[in-house]
C-alpha positions, -999 to 999 in steps of 0.1 A, spaced: 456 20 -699 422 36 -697 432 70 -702 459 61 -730 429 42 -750 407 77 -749 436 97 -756 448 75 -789 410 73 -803 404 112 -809 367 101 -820 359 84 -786 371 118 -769 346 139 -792 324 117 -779 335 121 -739 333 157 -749 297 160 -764 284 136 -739 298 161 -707 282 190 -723 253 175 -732 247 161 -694 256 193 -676 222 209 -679 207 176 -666 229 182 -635 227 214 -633 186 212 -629 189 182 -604 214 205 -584 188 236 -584 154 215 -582 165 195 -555 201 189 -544 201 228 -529 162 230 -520 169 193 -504 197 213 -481 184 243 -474 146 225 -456 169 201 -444 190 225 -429 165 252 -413 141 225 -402 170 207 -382 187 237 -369 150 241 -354 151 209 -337 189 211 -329 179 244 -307 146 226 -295 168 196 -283 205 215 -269 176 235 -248 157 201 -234 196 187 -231 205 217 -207 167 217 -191 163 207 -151 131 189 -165 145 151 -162 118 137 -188 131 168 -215 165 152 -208 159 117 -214 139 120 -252 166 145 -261 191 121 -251 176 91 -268 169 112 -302 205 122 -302 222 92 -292 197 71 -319 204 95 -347 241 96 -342 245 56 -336 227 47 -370 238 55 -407 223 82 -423 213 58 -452 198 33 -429 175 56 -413 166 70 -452 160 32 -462 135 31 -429 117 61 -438 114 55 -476 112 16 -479 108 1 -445 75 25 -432 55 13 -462 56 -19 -447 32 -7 -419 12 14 -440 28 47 -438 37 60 -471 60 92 -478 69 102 -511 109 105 -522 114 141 -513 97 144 -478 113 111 -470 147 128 -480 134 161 -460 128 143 -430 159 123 -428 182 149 -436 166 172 -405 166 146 -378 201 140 -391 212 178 -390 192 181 -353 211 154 -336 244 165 -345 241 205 -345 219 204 -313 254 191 -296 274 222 -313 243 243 -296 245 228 -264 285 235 -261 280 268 -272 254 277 -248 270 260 -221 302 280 -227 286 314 -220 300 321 -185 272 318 -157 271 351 -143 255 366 -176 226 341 -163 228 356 -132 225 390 -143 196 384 -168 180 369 -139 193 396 -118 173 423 -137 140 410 -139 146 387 -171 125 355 -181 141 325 -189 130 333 -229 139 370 -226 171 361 -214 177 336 -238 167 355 -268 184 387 -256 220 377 -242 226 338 -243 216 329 -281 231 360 -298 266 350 -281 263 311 -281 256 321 -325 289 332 -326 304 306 -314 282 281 -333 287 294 -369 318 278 -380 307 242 -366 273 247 -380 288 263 -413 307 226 -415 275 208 -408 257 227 -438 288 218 -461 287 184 -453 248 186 -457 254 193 -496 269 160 -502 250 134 -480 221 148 -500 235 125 -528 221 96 -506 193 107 -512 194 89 -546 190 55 -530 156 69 -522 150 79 -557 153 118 -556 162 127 -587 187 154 -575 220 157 -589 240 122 -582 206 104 -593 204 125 -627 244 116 -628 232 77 -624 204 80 -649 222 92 -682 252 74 -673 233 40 -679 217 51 -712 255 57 -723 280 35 -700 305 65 -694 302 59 -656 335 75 -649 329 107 -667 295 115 -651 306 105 -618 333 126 -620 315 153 -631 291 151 -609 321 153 -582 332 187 -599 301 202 -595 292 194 -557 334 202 -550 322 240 -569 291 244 -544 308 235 -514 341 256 -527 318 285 -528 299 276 -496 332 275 -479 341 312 -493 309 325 -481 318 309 -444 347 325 -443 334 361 -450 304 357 -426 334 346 -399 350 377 -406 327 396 -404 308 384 -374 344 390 -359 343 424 -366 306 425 -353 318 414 -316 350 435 -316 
């Protein structure tokens, strides 16, 4: 019913028209101002803390252990949103104040840390033990041995996991509307309640994070190849 209505009244589809060209610059700038800045922080800064914590996982040290187990099992057993709405809305409440974007930043990382330090800590762990041993073997620190042999392997096998994670990344980021970031779902919100065409800027919003991820997902698949050609 909806669609026959548009396609019978030529002048409401003019309209459907002007209004999706007229809102794709508006998208467009929330996408490159913040919806891929908001990923790219978010993803760095948590791969930092996804290393930090797959290293205290896999430590002997038994306090190391315990926080990185509590981060990761607290991050992963609570929505994404929730912990957003704790950082932008609840935090206030105690006197600590962070503004949309950092709140977003900070979020997003812890998120990315908890889940990507477990793809770390798998990899790392599947790298047999005797290349250990014969890091050790030769005179190699712990850091020298992880920097020379252990990480450059345990990278390998970590790309396509951590490739997914950054995908994935790209669209939570639209939560981060709820804490009014004005990246691309938010700029989608805002003109569609000056004009009521809710459908039409959703879906367009949809079309344009489905293009970034389509491309994202072509660019994973040429790294793979080519990191498979660097090992062989």
């Amino acid at each position: 019913m909806y669609l026959n209505s548009i396609f019978a009244d030529p002048a409401r589809i003019d309209r459907l028209v002007a209004i999706a060209k007229s809102s794709l610059l508006p998208l467009l700038e929330g996408a490159i101002y913040y919806t891929i800045p908001l990923t790219l922080i978010s993803f760095v800064v948590g791969l930092v803390l996804a290393i930090l914590t797959a290293l205290a996982r896999i430590s002997s040290v038994k306090v190391l252990q315990g926080i990185a187990r509590f981060y990761v099992s607290a991050i992963r057993g609570t929505p994404l949103l929730v912990q957003l709405f704790i950082l932008f809305y609840g935090l206030p409440t105690v006197g600590i104040v962070i503004d949309p974007f950092p709140a977003a930043v900070i979020g997003f990382s812890l998120n990315v840390g908890a889940y990507a330090s477990e793809v770390i800590r798998a990899a790392i762990l599947s790298i047999p033990k005797g290349q250990w041993e014969a890091g050790y073997s030769i005179g190699m620190t712990y850091p020298q041995l992880l920097k020379r042999i252990i990480l450059p392997q345990a990278a390998r096998v970590s790309v396509p996991p951590l490739s997914n994670t950054f995908i994935s990344l790209v669209k939570d980021t639209s939560l981060a509307a709820m804490i009014l970031v004005t990246e691309m779902f938010r700029r989608a919100q805002e003109i569609a309640a000056t004009n009521y065409e809710f459908l039409l800027l959703y879906t367009e919003a949809a079309l344009l994070y489905w293009i970034i991820c389509f491309g994202l997902s072509l660019g994973q698949g040429k790294l793979e190849a080519k990191l498979d050609r660097y090992v062989k």
